[in-house]
N, C-alpha and C positions, 0 to 999 in steps of 0.2 A: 776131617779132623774129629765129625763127632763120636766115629766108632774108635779111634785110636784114645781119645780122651773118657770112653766108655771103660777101657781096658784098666784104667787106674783109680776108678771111682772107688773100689772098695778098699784100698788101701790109703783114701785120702776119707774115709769113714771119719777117722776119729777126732777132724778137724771140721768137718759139716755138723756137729750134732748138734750145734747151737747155731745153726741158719738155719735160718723163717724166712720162710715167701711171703711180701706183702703185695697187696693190691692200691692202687690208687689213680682216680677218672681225673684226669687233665684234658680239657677242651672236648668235651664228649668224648677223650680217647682210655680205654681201658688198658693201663698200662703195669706189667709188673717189678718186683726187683725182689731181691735176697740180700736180708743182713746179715751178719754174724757179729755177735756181741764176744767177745773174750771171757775166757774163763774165768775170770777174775771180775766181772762186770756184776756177778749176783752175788757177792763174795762183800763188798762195797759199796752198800744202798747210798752213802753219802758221796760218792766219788760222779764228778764228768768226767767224759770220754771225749777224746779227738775222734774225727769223724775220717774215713779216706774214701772218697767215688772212688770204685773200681770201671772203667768200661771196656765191653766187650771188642774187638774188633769185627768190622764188617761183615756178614755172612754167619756171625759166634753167635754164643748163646749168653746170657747171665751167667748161667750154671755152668756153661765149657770155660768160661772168663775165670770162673771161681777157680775150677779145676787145676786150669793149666798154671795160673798165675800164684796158687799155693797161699796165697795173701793171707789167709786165714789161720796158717801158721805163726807169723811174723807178727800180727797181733797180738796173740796169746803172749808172745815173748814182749812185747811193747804198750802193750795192755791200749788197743786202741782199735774202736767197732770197724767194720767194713759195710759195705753197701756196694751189690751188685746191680746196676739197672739193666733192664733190657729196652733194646732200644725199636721204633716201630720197622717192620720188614729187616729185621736184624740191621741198622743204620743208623747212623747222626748224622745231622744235620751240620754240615759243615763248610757248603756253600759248592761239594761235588754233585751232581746228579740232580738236585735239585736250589731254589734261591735260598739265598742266604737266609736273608730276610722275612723271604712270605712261605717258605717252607714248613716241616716239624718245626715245632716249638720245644725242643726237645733245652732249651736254656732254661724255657719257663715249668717245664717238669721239674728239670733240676732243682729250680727255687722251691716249687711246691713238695716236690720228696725230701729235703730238707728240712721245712717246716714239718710236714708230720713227723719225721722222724725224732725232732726235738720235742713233740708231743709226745710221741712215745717212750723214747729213752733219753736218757741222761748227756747231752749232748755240750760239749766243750764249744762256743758260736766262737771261739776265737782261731781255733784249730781246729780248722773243715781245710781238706783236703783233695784232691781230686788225681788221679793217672787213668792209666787208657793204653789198650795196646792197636798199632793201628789205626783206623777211622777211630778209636775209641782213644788214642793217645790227641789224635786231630781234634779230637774233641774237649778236652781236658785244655786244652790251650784257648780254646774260644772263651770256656769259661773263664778263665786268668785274664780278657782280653775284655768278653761282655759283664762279668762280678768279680770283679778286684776288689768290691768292698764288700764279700763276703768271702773266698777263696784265699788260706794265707800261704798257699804255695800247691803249684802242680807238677806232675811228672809225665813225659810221654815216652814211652817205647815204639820205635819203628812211623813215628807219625812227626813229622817238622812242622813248620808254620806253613797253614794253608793260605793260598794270595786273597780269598775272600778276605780272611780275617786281618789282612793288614789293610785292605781296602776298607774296610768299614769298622777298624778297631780304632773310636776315639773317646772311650773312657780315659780320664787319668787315675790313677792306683797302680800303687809296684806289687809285684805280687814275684814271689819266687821262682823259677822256672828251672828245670830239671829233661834235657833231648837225653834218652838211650836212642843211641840208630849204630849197627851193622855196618860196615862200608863195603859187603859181597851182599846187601841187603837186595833183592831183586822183582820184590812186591813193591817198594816203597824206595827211592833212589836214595843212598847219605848226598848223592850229588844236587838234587832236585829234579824239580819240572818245570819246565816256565810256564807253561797255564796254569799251572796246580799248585805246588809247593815249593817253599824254597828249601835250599840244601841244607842240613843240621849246620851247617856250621856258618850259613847268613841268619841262620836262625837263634844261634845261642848270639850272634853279634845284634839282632835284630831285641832280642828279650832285656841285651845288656843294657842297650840304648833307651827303651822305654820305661827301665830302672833305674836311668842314672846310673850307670857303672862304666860308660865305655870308657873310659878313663882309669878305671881300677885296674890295679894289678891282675895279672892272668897267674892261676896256681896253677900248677900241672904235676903230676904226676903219670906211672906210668904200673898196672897189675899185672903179673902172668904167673898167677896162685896156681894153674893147672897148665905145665908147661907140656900137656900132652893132648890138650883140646884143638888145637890149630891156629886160638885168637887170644889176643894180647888187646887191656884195656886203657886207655887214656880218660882220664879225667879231671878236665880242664874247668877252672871257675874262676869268677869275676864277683867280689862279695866285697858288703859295708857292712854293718853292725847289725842292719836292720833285715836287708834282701841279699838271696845269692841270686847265679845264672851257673849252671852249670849244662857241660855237655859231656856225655858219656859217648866215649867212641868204641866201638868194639870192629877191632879190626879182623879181617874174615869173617866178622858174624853176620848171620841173615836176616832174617823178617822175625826175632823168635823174642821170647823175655829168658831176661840171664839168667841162668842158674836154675829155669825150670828143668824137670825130667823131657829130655832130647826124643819125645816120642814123637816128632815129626819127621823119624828116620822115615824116606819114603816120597815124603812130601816136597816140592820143590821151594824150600822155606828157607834153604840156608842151615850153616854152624848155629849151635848154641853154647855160649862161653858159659865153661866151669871157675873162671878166674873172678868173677864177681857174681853177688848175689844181687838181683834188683830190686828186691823185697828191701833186705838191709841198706842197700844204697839210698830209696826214697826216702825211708824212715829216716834215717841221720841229716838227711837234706829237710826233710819236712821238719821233724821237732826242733830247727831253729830257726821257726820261722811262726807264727803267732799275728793274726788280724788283731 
């Protein structure tokens, strides 16, 4: 993926010129990330900013996260900072491959890159945000799961509720939750795993329940904006005034984020639906929702 995500770097120029690399040592580990502040951010000396974790998937980089994911566009337009982290040996800690518990501390980076980041810029603490694609979506839900009293809603693409994290998720705080997954997804099953993960859809029932909503209405709708992509989107939600749960289905789609540029022709990743955008998707889902 890095040489095909290499090929669009110069034409996604004009939305990197405002990411900065930062550094910051958590547990003797020298760990980095990339922000991007929105055009509009220096334009604004009196204004806060929502904040959104971007994370990479497994094996990804920060910088291929930024790429692929175009997130940096969707700010300008939403006027709202990004943060890319990088995570150690490209991975989160999410209770695969290593413990849950006595592994990376990659929760307690999170808490610390946050903090500086409200040192350094102008940071909205009630609209902090997090997604993730893959291990990086898996990961974005432990957050919701370990700081619900800091996170006021997350998004995952391609990544459901990992069984660590319902084993040892006993914070109480609702926090907003937002599953994109594929159902020809072939990295990451929409069906599940039984050691591993559960399938999107005991997942968005699994978020509804620990928000108090199984009982709420189920919306549903149904997109197919590009009747010549192959996949057709359902989006299904269970909401109160305060929290949603939504699950974004994308039927025939694979392991990919929506709407990004389809440069994983090649790769065994699956469809990428032109019928939604995921970028727009979160945001709409995020901005009503507020710690």
């Amino acid at each position: 993926m890095k040489i095909l995500i290499a090929l669009i770097a110069l034409s996604c120029a004009c939305t990197t010129a405002l990411a900065q690399v930062g550094k910051l040592v958590h547990k003797e580990e020298k760990r980095k990330y990339i922000v991007y502040t929105p055009a509009s951010y220096h334009s604004e000396p009196q204004q806060s900013y929502p904040v959104v974790f971007n994370f990479h998937g497994g094996g990804m980089s920060m910088t291929e996260q930024m790429l692929y994911s175009q997130m940096n566009r969707t700010a300008d337009r939403h006027r709202f900072i990004v943060v890319y982290p990088q995570g150690i040996k490209q991975d989160w800690n999410v209770g695969f491959d290593m413990p849950y518990l006595e592994g990376t501390d990659d929760v307690g980076f999170t808490q610390a890159l946050l903090a500086k980041l409200k040192q350094d810029y102008r940071i909205d603490g009630s609209r902090v945000y997090a997604t993730g694609l893959s291990r990086g979506g898996f990961f974005a839900l432990r957050l919701a799961a370990d700081l619900p009293e800091v996170f006021a809603a997350v998004a995952s693409v391609g990544g459901p509720t990992p069984k660590p994290l319902v084993q040892h998720h006993t914070k109480a705080g609702k926090v907003g939750v937002m599953l994109i997954h594929g159902t020809a997804d072939q990295v990451v099953a929409y069906g599940g795993k039984p050691a591993g993960y559960l399938s999107a859809e005991d997942s968005q029932r699994y978020w509804a329940e620990r928000n108090g909503l199984a009982s709420a209405p189920a919306r549903s709708r149904t997109i197919d904006a590009d009747k010549g992509d192959g996949t057709d989107v359902t989006y299904l939600e269970q909401a109160d005034v305060e929290r949603g749960v939504a699950l974004v289905t994308v039927k025939d789609g694979g392991h990919t984020w929506p709407g990004a540029d389809p440069f994983n022709i090649g790769l065994p990743i699956g469809k990428t639906t032109r019928d939604v955008d995921a970028n727009e998707l979160m945001w709409q889902f995020f901005s009503r929702h507020r710690r």
